[in-house]
TIFIZA-953046 format. One line per 8 residues: their letters; for each residue x, y, z of C-alpha. Coordinates in steps of 0.25 Angstrom, whole numbers, plus 5000, padded with zeros to 4 digits. Layout:
N
A> X/Y/Z | ... .
//
This chain:
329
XXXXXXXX> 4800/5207/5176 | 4802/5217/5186 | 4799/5215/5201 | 4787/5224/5204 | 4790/5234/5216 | 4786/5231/5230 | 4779/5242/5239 | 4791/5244/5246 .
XXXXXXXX> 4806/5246/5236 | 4813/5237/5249 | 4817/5223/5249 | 4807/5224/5260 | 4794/5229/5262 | 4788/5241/5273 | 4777/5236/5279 | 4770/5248/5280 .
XXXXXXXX> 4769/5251/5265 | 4760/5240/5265 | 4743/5239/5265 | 4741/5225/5269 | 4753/5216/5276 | 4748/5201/5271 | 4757/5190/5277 | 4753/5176/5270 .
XXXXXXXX> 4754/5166/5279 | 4755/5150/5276 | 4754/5146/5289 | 4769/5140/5289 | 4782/5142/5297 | 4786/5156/5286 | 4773/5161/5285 | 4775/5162/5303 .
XXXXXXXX> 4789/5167/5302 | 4784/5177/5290 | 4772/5184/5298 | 4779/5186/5311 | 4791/5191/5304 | 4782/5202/5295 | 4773/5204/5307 | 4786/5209/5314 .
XXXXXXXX> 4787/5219/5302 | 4775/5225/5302 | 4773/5227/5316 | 4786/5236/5314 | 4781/5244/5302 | 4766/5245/5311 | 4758/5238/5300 | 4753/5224/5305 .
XXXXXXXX> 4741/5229/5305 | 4742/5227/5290 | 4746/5212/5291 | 4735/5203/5284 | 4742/5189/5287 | 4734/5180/5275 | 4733/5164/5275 | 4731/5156/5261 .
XXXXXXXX> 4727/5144/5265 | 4728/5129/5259 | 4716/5122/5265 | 4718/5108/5267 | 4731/5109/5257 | 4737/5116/5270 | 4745/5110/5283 | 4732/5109/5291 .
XXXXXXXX> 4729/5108/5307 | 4732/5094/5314 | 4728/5088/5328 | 4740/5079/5335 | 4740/5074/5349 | 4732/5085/5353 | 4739/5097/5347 | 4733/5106/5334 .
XXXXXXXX> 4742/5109/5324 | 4737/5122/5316 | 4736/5121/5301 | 4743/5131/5293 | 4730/5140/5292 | 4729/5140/5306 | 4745/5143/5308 | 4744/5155/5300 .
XXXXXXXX> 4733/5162/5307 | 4741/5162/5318 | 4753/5165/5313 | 4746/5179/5309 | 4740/5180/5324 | 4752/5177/5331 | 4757/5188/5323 | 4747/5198/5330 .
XXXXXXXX> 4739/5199/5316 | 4724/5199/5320 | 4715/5188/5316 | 4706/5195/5306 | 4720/5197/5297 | 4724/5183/5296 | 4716/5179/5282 | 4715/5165/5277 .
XXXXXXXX> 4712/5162/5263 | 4710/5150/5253 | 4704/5149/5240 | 4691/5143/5238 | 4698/5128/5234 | 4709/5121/5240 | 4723/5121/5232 | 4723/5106/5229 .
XXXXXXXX> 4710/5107/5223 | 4714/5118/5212 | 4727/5111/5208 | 4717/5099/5205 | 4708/5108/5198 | 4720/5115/5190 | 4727/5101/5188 | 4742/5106/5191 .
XXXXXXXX> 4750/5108/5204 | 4758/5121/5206 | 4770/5120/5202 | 4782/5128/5206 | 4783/5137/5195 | 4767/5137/5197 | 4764/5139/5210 | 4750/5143/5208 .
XXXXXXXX> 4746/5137/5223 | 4753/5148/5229 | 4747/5161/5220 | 4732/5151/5220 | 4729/5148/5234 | 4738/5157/5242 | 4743/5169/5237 | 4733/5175/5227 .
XXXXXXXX> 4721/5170/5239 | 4726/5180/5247 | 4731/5190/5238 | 4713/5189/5234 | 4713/5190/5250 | 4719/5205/5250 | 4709/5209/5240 | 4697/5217/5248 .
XXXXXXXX> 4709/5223/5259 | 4715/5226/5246 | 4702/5234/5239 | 4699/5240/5251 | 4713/5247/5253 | 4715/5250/5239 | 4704/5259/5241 | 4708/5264/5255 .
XXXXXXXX> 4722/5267/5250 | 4722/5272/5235 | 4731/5263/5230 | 4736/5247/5228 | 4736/5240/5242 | 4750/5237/5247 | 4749/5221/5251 | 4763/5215/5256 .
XXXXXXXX> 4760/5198/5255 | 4771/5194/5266 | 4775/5178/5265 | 4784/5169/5272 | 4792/5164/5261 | 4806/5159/5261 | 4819/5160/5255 | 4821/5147/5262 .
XXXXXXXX> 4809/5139/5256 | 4813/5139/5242 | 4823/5143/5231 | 4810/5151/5225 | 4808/5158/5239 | 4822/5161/5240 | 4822/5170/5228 | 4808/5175/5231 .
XXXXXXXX> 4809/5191/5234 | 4806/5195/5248 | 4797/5205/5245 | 4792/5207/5231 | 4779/5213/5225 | 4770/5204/5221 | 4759/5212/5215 | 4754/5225/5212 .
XXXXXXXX> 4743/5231/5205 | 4733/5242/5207 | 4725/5236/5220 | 4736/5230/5227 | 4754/5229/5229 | 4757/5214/5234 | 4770/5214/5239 | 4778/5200/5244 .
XXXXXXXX> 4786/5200/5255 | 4793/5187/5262 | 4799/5194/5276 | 4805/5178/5280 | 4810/5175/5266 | 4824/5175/5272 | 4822/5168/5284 | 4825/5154/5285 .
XXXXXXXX> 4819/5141/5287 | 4827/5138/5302 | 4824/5152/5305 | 4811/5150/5302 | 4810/5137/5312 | 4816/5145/5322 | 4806/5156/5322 | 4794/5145/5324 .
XXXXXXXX> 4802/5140/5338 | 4795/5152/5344 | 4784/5156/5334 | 4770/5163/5339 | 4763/5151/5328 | 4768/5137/5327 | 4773/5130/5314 | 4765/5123/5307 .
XXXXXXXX> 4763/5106/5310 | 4769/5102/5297 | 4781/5107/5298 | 4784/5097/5310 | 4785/5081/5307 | 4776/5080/5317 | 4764/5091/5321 | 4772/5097/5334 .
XXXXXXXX> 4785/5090/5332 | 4792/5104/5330 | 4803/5098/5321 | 4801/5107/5308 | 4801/5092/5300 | 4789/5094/5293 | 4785/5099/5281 | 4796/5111/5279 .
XXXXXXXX> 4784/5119/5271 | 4770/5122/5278 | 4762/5127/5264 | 4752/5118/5256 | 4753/5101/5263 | 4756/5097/5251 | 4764/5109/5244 | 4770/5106/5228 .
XXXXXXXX> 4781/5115/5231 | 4786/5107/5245 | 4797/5098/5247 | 4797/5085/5246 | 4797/5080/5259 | 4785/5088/5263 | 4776/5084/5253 | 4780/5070/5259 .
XXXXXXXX> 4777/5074/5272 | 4765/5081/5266 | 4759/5070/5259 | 4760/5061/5270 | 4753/5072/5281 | 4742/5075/5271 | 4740/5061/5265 | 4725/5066/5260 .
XXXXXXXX> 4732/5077/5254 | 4741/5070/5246 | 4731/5061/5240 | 4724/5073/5236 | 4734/5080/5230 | 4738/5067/5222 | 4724/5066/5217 | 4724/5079/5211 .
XXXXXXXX> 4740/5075/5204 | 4732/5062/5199 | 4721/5067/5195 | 4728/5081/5187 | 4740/5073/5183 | 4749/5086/5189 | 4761/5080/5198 | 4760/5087/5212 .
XXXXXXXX> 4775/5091/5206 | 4783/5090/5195 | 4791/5082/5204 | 4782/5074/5213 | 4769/5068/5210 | 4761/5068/5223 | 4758/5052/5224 | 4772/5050/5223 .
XXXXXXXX> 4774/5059/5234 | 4763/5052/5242 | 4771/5040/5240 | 4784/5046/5245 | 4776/5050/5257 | 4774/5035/5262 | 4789/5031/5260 | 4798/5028/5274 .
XXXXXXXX> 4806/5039/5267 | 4795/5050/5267 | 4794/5058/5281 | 4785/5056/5292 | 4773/5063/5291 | 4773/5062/5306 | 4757/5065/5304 | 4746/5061/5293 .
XXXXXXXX> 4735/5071/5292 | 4721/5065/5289 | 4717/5077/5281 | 4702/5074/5283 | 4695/5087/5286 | 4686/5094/5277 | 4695/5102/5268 | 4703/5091/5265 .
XXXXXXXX> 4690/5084/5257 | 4685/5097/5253 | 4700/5097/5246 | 4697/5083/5240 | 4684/5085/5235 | 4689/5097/5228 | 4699/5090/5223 | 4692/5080/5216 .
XXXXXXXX> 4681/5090/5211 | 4692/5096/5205 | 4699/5084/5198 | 4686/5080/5191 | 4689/5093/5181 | 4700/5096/5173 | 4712/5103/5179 | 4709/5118/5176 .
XXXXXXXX> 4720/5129/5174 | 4712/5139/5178 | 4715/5136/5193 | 4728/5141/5188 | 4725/5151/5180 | 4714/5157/5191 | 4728/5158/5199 | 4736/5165/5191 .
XXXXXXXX> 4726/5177/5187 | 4723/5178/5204 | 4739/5180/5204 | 4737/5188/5192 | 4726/5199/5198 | 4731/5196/5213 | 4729/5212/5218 | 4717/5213/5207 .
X> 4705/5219/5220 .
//
């Protein structure tokens, strides 16, 4: 099938032909480098104005805020709200959205884990909550304007990251219908992972605790990836140092592979994992969150709410028709 046409016949997109300007930050070391690269592009082109900077987050599944020897270190929500300020964007266009139940608690409820030719974390609990997020700018300009809304979704994906990502097109249409045009475009896809270290030695925002082995050890020997804690599509090693971070965590996402029967993977159950976390072999944590606030067991009690029914494919299938309708107004 054809590739649908973008707004702009470039490899690149003009700014200015663009409505809405929505910069999805994660809260991680590319979403940083991704916003204050495309900030420098529309202040050139005169259209920051524009910039809507959007936040899907995780809940409790996410990298949260820890306390050591005195210092606060931010949680992913918090890093990406100020990335967007330390961009200049005001406060009230910095939006962060969720869905009403935590990720873990609907893969219970469905009974599988994504998978990577299913990714249906990424559409479910990110991108179609914030494409639902555009929906009243997207009414009311429809009618100011006379015709589909121009949104441009700005990410900070990588070539580096992954073979997939690699062959991922760097600017793309990703929807068109009579309310709304989504183009994609990755401004950073080319840039790579040492130049991206290098940019954080004098960045407005710091990175992100996990990424160190120790909160403010500054040695990038972390978790090389700051998305879900406990993410099916990482590498081994940091769902090693994952699981032995967010102990709690683990255990919960090992209840829900009991209970459904589901590996966490195809390759890795989760318990084994757990166990491979407690070997000499496996890396130092170098801190053990106690993960005992109150999202963590409102997570858990959704969680066993949900694996006293059977698994339901509708989770899934609510997924795919919000991908399905995703400019429907």
């Amino acid at each position: 099938m054809p590739a649908r046409p973008t707004v702009c016949p470039s490899d690149t997109p003009d700014l200015a032909t663009y409505d809405l300007l929505a910069p999805q930050l994660s809260g991680g070391k590319d979403s940083g480098v991704m916003l204050w690269s495309f900030m420098q592009d529309a202040a050139a082109a005169g259209v920051t104005d524009r910039v809507i900077t959007y936040h899907a987050t995780l809940g409790p599944l996410e990298w949260p805020a820890v306390h050591v020897d005195g210092t606060r270190y931010a949680s992913m929500s918090e890093l990406a709200a100020a990335q967007s300020a330390a961009c200049g964007i005001p406060p009230d266009r910095h939006v962060e959205v969720a869905r009403p139940t935590f990720l873990l608690t609907e893969i219970a409820a469905y009974g599988r884990f994504p998978r990577m030719g299913s990714p249906y974390c990424r559409k479910h609990a990110k991108e179609s909550i914030i494409s639902t997020a555009w929906t009243p700018l997207v009414r009311r300009l429809r009618r100011e304007l006379g015709r589909p809304v121009r949104i441009l979704k700005v990410m900070g994906l990588r070539a580096d990251e992954s073979r997939d990502r690699a062959h991922h097109p760097a600017y793309r249409n990703v929807l068109t219908n009579g309310a709304r045009i989504v183009d994609e475009w990755l401004p950073v896809k080319d840039w790579s992972t040492p130049a991206v270290l290098e940019w954080h030695r004098d960045a407005p925002v710091p990175y992100h605790w996990t990424y160190d082995s120790y909160p403010g050890a500054d040695d990038w020997r972390g978790t090389s990836r700051c998305s879900c804690s406990l993410c099916v599509f990482a590498s081994k090693r940091d769902l090693l140092l994952a699981i032995a971070r967010r102990p709690r965590l683990a255990a919960l996402y090992a209840e829900v592979e009991h209970a459904r029967g589901d590996s966490f993977r195809p390759d890795w159950r989760i318990t084994d994992l757990i166990e491979a976390s407690r070997r000499s072999t496996a890396p130092d944590p170098g801190i053990v969150l106690p993960d005992d606030g109150p999202d963590m067991d409102l997570l858990e009690r959704q969680i066993r709410t949900a694996l006293q029914q059977p698994p339901r494919k509708a989770v899934h299938l609510a997924a795919r028709r919000q991908i399905a309708c995703d400019g429907c107004t």
